[in-house]
N, C-alpha and C positions, 0 to 999 in steps of 0.2 A: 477920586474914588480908588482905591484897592483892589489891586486882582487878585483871586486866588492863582498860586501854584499850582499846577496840575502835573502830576506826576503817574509818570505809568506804573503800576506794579509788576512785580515778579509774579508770572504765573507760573514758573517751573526751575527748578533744579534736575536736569538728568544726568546721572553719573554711568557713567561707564566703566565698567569693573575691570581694572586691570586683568584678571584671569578669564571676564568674557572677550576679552579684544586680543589678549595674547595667549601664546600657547607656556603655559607659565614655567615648565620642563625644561623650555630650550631658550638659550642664549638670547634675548632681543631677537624674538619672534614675532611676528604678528599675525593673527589668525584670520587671514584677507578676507576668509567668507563672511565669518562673522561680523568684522568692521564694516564691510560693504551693505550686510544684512539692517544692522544698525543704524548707519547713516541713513540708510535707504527710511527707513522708521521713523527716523525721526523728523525727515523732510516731510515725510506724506503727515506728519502728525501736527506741523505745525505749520504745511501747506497743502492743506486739504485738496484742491484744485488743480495739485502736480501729480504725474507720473512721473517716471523712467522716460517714457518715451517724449514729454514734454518740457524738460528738464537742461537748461543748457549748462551744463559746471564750470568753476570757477576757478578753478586750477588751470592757472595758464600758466603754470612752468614747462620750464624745457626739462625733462627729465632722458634719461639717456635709453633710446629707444625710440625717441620720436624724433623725428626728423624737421618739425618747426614750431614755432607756438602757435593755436589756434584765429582763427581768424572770422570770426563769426561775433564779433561786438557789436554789430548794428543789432543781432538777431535777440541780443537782452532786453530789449526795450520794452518787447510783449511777455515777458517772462512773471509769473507769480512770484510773490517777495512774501517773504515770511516776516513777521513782528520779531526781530532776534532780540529788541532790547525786552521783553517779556521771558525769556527762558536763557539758561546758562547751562553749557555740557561741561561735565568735569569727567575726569579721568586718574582714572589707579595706574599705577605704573607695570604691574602683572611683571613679565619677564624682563623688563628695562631698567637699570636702577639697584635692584633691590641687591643683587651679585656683587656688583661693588663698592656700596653700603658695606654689605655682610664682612665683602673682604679686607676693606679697608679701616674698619672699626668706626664709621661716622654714627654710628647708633652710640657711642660712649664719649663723642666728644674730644676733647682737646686740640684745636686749630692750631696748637702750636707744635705740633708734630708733622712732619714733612705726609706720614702715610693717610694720615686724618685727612690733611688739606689734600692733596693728589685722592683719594678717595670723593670727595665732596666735588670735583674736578668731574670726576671719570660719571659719578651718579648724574651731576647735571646735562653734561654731556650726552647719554645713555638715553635719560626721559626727555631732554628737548629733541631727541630722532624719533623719539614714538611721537612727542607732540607734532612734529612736522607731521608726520604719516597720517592722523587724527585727522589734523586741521586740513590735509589733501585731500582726505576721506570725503569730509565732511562740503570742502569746496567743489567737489566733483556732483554731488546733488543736492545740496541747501544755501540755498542765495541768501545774498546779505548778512552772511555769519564773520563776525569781527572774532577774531581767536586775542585774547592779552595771556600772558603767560602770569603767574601767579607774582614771581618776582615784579612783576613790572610796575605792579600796581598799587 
């Protein structure tokens, strides 16, 4: 006998507009309120039964300022889990990226110029520190979010 496949669908695409997440004026900026405001949104939106206050994050880097990496892994076990294969966040790059693009001429192409390739360098470079920042964001109040970077995949 035959099984069907069953396959979850995509219930969401949300994007994040590079100009609502960064402050688009200044140099690789990020607009902390607003990214915090956001992630905070999209947790409760796709884990109904979370607060803030209930909420353990996921970010267990050592970042400079903290003095160890958290230590509360038993306390995940009760924690609400979100369906992440159901929705995908994407992201503008707003203030990250787009400077040295501009500077470098990667918007006209030719890889075989040293300023082209050193620009395509410096762009990648630029938007995978916003995506860290994103994906920190995002660990700090919505569980089980798997980040892949566009290249990867």
């Amino acid at each position: 006998m035959e099984q069907k496949k069953t396959s979850k669908r995509l219930r969401c695409i949300v994007k994040l507009g590079g100009a609502a997440i960064t402050c688009k004026n200044k140099l690789e900026t990020i607009d902390e309120e607003n990214l915090k405001e956001v992630s905070s949104q999209i947790r409760q939106a796709f884990v109904p039964e979370s607060t803030s206050a209930n909420v353990i994050g996921m970010d267990w880097s050592k970042r400079s300022g903290q003095s160890e990496v958290p230590t509360f892994i038993n306390d995940l076990c009760d924690q609400p889990v979100a369906d992440s294969e159901s929705f995908i966040v994407v992201h503008g790059a707003g203030s990250f990226g787009h400077f040295q693009a501009s500077k470098s001429g990667v918007h006209k192409g030719g890889l075989s110029r040293p300023l082209v390739k050193a620009g395509f360098v410096a762009t990648r470079i630029s938007v995978t520190s916003l995506n860290l920042e994103i994906v920190r964001s995002l660990a700090r109040g919505t569980h089980n979010s798997f980040i892949s970077m566009p290249q990867a995949s």
